[in-house]
N, C-alpha and C positions, 0 to 999 in steps of 0.2 A: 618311682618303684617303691612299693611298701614291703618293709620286712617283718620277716617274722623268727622268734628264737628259740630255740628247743635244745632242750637239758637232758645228760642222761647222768645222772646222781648212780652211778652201781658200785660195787661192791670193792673196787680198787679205784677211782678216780672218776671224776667230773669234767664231765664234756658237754660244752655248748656250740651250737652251730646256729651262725646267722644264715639267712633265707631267704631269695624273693617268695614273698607271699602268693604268687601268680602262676611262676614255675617252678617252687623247688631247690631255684638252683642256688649251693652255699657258696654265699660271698667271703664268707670266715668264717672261721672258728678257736677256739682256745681248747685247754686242757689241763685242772691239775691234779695231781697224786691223791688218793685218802690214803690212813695210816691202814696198817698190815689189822688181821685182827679178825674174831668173830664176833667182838662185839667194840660199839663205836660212840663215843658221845656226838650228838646230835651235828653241836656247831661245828664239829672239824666238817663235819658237810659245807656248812653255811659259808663256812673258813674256801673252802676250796670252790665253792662256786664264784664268789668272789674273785678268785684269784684266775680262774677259767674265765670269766667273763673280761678282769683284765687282759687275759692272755689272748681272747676273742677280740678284742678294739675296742669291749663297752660296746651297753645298752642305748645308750642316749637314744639314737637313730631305730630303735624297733619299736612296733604297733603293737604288739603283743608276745608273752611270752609262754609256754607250754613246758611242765617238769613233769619228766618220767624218771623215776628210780626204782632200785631193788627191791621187789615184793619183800612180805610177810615182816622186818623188821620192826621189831615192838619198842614206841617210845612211849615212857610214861611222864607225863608232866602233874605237878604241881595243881592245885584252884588259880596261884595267879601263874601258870604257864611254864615254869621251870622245871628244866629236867630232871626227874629223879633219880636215874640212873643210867648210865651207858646204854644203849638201844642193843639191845641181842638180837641179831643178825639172820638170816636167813639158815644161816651152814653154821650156825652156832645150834652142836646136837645134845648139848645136856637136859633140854626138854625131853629126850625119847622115851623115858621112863614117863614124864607125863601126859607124853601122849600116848600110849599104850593103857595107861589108865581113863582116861579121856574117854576111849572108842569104848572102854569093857563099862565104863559107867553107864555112858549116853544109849547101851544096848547094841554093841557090833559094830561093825563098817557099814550094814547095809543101813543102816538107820542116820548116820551121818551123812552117806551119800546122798538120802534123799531129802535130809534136811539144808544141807549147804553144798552138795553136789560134791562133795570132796569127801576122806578121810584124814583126820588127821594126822601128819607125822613130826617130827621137830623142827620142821622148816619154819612150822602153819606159828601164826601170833597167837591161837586159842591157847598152846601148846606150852609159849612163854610164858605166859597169865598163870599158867596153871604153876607152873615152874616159881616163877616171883614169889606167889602166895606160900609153897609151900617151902620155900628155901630161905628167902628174904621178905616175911610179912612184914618190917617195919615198911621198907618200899614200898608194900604191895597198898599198906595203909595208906599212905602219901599220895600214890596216883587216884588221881580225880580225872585226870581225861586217857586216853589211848590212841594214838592214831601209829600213822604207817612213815616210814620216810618222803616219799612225797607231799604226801599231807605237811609234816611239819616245814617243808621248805617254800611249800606254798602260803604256809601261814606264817613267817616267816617274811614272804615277798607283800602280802597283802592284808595280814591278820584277821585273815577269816581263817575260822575251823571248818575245814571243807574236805571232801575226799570225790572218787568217783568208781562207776562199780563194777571197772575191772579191776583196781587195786586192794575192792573193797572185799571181793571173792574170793582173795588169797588168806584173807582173817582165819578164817573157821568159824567165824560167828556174823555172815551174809549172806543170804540167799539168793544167787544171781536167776534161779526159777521164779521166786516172788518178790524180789528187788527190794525184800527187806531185811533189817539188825534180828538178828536171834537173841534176845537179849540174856533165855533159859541158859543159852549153853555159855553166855557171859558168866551168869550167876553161877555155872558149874564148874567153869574154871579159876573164877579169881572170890566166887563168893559174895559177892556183890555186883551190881551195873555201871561201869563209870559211864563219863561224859564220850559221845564218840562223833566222829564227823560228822555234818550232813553231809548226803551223797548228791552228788549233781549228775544231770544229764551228760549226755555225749559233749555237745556244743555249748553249754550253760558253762559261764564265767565264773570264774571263781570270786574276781576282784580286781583293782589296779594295784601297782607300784604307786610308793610317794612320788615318783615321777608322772605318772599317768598312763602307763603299761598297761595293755589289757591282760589277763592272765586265765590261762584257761585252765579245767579242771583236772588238768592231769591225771597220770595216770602210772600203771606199773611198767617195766622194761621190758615183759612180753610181749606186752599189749601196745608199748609204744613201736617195738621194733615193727609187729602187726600194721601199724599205721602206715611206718616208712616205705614199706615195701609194699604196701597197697595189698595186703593179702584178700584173696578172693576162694568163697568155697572149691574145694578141689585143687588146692594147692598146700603142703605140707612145708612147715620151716624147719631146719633141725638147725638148730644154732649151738656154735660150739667158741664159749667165754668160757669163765670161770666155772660154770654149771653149765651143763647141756641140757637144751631142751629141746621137744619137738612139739610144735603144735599147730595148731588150724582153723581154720576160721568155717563157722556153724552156724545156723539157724536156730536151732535148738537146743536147751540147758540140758548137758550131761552127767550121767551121775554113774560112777561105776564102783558099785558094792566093793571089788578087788584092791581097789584103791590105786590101782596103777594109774589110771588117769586124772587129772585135778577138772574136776568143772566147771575152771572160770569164764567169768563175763570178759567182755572186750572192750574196748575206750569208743566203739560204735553204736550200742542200742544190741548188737551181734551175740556169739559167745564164743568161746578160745577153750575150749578142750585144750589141755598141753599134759604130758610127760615129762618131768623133772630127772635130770641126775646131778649128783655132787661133784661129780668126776668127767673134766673135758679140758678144757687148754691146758689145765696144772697137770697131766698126765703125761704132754709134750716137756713140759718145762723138767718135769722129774726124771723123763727118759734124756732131754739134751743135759743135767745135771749128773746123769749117772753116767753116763758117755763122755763127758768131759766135754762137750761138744756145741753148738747154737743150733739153734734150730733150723737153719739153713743145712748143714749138714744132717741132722736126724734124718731133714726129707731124703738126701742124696743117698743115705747108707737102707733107709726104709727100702725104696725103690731096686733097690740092688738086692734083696733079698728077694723069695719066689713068692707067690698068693699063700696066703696060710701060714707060710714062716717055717716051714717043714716040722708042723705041729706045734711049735713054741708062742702059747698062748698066754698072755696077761691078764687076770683080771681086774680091772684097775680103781679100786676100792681102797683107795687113797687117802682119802679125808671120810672113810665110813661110806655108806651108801645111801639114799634116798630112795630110789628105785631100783630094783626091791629095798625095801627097807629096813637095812642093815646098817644103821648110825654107830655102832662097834666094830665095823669090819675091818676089814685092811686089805691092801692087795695081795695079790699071790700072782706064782710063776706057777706054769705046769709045762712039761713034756720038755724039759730043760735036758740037754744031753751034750757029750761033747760037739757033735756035729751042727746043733743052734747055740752053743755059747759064743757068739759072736757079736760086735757093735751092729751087723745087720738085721739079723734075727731077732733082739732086741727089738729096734728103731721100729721092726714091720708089726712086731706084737704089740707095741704101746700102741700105735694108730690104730690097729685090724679092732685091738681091746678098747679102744675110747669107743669106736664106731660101732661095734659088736652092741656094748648097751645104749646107746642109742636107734639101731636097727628093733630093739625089743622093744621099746617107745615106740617105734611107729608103727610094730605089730599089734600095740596093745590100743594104739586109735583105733587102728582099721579092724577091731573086734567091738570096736563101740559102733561103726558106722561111718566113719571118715572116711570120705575120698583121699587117694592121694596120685591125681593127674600131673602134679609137677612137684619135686623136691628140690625144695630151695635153701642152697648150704652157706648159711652166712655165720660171722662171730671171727676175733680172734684168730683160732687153728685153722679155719676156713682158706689162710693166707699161705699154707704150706701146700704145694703143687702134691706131696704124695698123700696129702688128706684126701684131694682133691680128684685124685686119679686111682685112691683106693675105696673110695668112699660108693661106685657104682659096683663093684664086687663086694663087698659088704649089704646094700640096701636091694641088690636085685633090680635097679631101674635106673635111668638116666638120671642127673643129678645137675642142677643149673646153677651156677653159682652168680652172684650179684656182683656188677665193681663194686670195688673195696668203698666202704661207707660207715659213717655211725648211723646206722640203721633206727638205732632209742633215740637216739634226740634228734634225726632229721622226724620220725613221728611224732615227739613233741612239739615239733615245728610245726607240724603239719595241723595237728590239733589246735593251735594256737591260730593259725591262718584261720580255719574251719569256726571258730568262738569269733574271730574277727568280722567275718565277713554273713554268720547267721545265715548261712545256707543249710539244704535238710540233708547234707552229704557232705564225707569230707574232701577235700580237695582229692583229685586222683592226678598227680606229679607224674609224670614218663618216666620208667626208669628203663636207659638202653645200655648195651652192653651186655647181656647176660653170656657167659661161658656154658657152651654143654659138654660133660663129662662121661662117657660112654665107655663100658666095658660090661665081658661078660659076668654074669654072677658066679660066685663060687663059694657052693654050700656048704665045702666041708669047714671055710674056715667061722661060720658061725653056728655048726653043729661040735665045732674040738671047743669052742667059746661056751656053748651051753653044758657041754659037761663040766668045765669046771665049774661056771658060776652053778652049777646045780649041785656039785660037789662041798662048796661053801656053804650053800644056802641048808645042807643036807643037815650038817654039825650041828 
């Protein structure tokens, strides 16, 4: 049996899963913590992959390995390869101010969308650059090269400078319509062109391990989850980790002027349309911390309250917002009265409110052109029965959820088999078990949801 290994380097911890390369199916795996934080120096990655791979049984015995992590993280190194500064993080929003000057420079949102399919917001690494230069130009002097987290953990496993061009579409400065570096909007936000990866194919190798690992070109945590679950056109993911996202798999490069949708490439040759937010498991973790409670019971007290919450709406802009893009915001309660001051009332609006802006993600696909035949609820909160049972009254459709999986680094794995074995497709793994969640929709609780957040957005 040959195996294969796949990494998901995100945003709290590192997870590797070993793999028959054939079927799929994981023989092991490990897992260790990252530090807290929105911004990260490089090796506590390097540090905790390490300690993941001890905690997996070692590499020894695998043919190849495949690394997907957290988009957009901006590392900058050194000429000879050292880091210059802490990597700022995806949900690190002290860029927003740069990126609002970013889009008014470059000529609007419509003009970025069509250049990199995206707009800007403080997620994006164009965004950091700009930020670096103008806050910290002694660093900004220092970096010579740029890449993403994957990138550097691949280079890292093989020392090549390499990237691939779904990770590479999260920059702000790649074009997953013409597959190439925008160098202009490099030069617009840090002032000069540093060094930047080459981008590889789907199946193209990055390199080996000093052991002789094949290593493939990895890729971001969308795009890798994308892989795990074998997304196919007319299937929709709404994953809900640390950020929520919802996206899909596409034929063609999307660009939307509004900025609600990012439009990235895929780790296929594909592209992945996705809807970002800032706000999704940590909105459970903030309702079972104000409850006093685990999140076993948020679910039990959610459930016991009625659809809607008898008006008691959250809007849960928690860490600021991404979609819409409100990186100052905070949450709010509305329609708060004695008869919903309750731990149930509560529990039902932190869910009804994570899932509310994520429902507007999937409206904002399906206004570009996305099918969406299947909604597939994986991540984290995914694991809570009243996400799970509120989430088709929220979305208006049946809603399938996956056994419980690391979904990113079984794609990494996947990718890695796919590099191994230089076939023009990647493996397609069975996944059975699928859960269906059915219930009717009920509009009012994401029309008391769109007043407030329009009420916020109005200020």
């Amino acid at each position: 049996m040959s195996l294969v290994a796949g990494v998901d380097s995100s945003t709290q911890s590192c997870k590797v899963v070993v793999a028959d390369a054939e079927t799929g199916a994981v023989v092991r795996a490990g897992q260790a913590p990252h530090p807290d934080g929105t911004e990260a120096d490089p090796a506590a990655w390097w540090d905790a992959l390490g300690r993941a791979t001890e905690a997996a049984g070692g590499l020894d015995d695998v043919a190849a390995i495949g690394v997907a992590a957290q988009q957009h993280g901006m590392v900058c190194r050194t000429e000879t390869g050292e880091v210059v500064r802490p990597a700022l993080l995806w949900n690190d929003t002290r860029s927003a101010g740069a990126a609002g000057d970013l889009v008014e420079e470059f000529g609007g949102p419509a003009k970025w969308a069509d250049a990199v399919g995206s707009v800007p917001v403080a997620s994006f690494t164009v965004t950091k650059l700009r930020w670096l230069a103008r806050h910290e130009p002694e660093a900004a002097a220092r970096t010579a090269s740029v890449c993403l987290p994957h990138d550097y953990l691949t280079w890292r496993l093989t020392g090549e400078f390499v990237t691939d061009r779904g990770d590479a579409s999260g920059t702000g400065y790649w074009s997953p319509a013409t597959g190439e570096y925008r160098p202009d909007l490099l030069e617009l936000a840090l002032g000069r062109v540093p060094e930047l990866p080459r981008v590889l194919g789907p199946a193209e190798a990055a390199g080996r391990t000093p052991s002789g690992a094949l290593v493939s070109a990895g890729t971001g945590d969308n795009m890798g989850a994308a892989l795990g679950l074998g997304l196919r056109p007319g299937d929709v993911v709404v994953s809900l980790g640390t950020s929520g996202t919802v996206f899909t798999a596409a034929e063609r490069a999307s660009a939307d002027p509004a900025g609600d949708v990012a439009g990235f490439a895929d780790a296929t040759g594909r592209f992945l349309p996705l809807v970002c937010t800032l706000n999704a498991a940590r909105v459970l973790d903030a309702a079972a911390a104000l409850l006093g409670v685990d999140h076993q019971e948020v679910s039990r007290l959610a459930l016991s309250a009625p659809p809607g919450a008898d008006g008691l709406v959250l809007v849960p802009y928690l860490e600021g917002e991404r979609t819409p893009n409100r990186p100052d915001a905070t949450g709010s309660v509305h329609g708060l009265r004695l008869a919903t001051s309750t731990p149930a009332h509560l529990a039902r609006a932190a869910i009804e409110g994570m899932l509310c802006g994520l429902a507007d993600g999937l409206d904002a696909l399906l206004a570009q052109g996305a099918r969406a035949d299947r909604v597939l609820l994986i991540g984290g909160a995914a694991r809570s029965e009243a996400v799970r049972r509120i989430a088709p009254t929220v979305f208006g459709r049946p809603v399938l959820v996956p056994p419980t999986g690391e979904y990113v680094a079984e794609g990494a794995a996947a990718q890695a088999a796919w590099a191994l074995s230089g076939a023009a497709e990647p493996p397609r793994w069975e996944r059975a078990g699928l859960e269906t969640y059915e219930a009717d929709a009920v509009p009012s609780i994401r029309e008391r949801y769109a007043e407030a957040r329009d009420h916020i957005l109005s200020r």
